[in-house]
C-alpha positions as a LaTeX table, in Angstrom:
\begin{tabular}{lrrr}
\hline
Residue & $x$ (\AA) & $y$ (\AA) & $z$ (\AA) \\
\hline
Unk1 & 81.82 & 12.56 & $-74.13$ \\
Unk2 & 83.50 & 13.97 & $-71.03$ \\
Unk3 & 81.34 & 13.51 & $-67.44$ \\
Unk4 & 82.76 & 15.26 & $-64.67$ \\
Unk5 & 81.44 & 12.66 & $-63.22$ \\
Unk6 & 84.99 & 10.43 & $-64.21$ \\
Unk7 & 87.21 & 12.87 & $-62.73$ \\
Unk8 & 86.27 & 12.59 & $-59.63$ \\
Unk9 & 88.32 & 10.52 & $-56.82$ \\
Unk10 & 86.78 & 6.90 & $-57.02$ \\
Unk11 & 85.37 & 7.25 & $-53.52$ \\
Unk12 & 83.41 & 10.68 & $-54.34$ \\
Unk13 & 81.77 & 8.57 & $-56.93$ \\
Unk14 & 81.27 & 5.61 & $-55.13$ \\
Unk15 & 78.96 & 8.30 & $-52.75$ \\
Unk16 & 77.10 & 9.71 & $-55.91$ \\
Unk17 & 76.23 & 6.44 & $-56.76$ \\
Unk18 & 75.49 & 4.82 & $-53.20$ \\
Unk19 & 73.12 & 7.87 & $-53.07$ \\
Unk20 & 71.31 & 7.34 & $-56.22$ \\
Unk21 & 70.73 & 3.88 & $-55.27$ \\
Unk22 & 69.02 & 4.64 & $-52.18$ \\
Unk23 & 66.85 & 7.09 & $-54.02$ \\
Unk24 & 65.75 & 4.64 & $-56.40$ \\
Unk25 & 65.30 & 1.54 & $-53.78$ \\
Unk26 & 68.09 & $-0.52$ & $-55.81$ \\
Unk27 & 71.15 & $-1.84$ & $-55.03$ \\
Unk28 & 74.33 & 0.76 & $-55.78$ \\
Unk29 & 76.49 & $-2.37$ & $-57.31$ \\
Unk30 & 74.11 & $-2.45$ & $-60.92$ \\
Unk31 & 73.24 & 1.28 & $-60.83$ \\
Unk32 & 76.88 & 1.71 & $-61.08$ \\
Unk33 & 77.08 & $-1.71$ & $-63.95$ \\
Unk34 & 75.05 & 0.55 & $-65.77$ \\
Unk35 & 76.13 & 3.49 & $-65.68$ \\
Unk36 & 79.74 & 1.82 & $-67.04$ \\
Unk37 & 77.81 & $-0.12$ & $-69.59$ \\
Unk38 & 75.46 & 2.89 & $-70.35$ \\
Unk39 & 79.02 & 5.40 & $-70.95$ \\
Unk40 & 80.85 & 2.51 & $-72.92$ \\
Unk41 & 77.89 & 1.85 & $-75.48$ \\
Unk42 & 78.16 & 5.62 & $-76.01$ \\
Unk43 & 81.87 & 5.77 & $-76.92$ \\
Unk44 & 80.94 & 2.82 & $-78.97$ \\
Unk45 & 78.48 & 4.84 & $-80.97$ \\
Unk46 & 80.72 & 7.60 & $-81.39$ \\
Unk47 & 83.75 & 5.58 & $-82.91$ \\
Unk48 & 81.88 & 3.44 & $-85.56$ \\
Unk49 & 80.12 & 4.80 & $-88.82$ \\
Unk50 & 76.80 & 5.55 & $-88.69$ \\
Unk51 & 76.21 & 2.53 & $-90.76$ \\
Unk52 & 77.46 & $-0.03$ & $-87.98$ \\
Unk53 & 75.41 & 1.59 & $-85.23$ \\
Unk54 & 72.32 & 0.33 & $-86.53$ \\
Unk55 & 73.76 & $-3.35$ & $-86.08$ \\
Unk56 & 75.64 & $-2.78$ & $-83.18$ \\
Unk57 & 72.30 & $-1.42$ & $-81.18$ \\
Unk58 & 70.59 & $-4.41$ & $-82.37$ \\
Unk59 & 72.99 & $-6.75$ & $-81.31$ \\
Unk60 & 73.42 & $-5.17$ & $-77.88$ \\
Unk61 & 69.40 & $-4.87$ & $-77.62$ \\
Unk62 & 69.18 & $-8.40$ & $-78.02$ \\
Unk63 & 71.95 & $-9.76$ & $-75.64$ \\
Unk64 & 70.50 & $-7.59$ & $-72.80$ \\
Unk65 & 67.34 & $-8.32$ & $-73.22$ \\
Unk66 & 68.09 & $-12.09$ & $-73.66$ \\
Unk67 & 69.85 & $-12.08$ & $-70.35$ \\
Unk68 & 67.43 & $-9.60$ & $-68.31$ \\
Unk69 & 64.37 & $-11.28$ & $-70.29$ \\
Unk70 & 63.87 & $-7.88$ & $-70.28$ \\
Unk71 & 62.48 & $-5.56$ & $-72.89$ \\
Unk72 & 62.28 & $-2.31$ & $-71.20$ \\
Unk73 & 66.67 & $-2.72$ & $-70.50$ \\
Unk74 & 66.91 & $-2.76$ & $-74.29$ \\
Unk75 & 64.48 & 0.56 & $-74.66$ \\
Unk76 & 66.20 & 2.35 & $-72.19$ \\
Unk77 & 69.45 & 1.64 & $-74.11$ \\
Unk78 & 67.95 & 2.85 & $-77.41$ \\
Unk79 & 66.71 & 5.87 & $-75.30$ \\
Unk80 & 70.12 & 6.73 & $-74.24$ \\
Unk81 & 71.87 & 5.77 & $-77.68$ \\
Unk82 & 69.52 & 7.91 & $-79.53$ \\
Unk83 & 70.13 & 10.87 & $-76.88$ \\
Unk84 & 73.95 & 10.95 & $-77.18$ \\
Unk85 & 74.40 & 10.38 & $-80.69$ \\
Unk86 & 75.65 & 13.75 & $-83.28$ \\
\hline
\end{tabular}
């Protein structure tokens, strides 16, 4: 996957995602957590056979939820999974 996004200069990006944040009320430190966690899961997807995604979604699912105590985190993830994958 290659985001434009990455190639710009750290601070450009750091004002993306500062701006996001206040347009969504939220602090810019975990928009930014996820959008790294959000862009590693996907490379993750797109490494491993389609017969290890199954498993590795569920065991992701399960950790983030488990530490949000949080179901919609894991259904966004499955959301984004499911909209990046071949």
């Amino acid at each position: 996957m290659k985001l434009e996004f990455l190639e710009l200069p750290a601070d450009e990006r750091g004002l993306y995602i500062e701006q996001a944040a206040v347009r969504r009320n939220v602090s810019p430190v975990p928009l930014e957590k996820d959008f790294w966690v959000y862009w590693l899961l996907g490379m993750l997807f797109r490494s491993v056979p389609p017969s290890i995604q199954l498993r590795l979604l569920s065991q992701f699912v399960t950790q983030i939820s488990t530490i949000h105590h949080d179901e919609v985190a894991g259904d966004r993830i499955c959301f984004l999974v499911n909209r990046y994958q071949p």
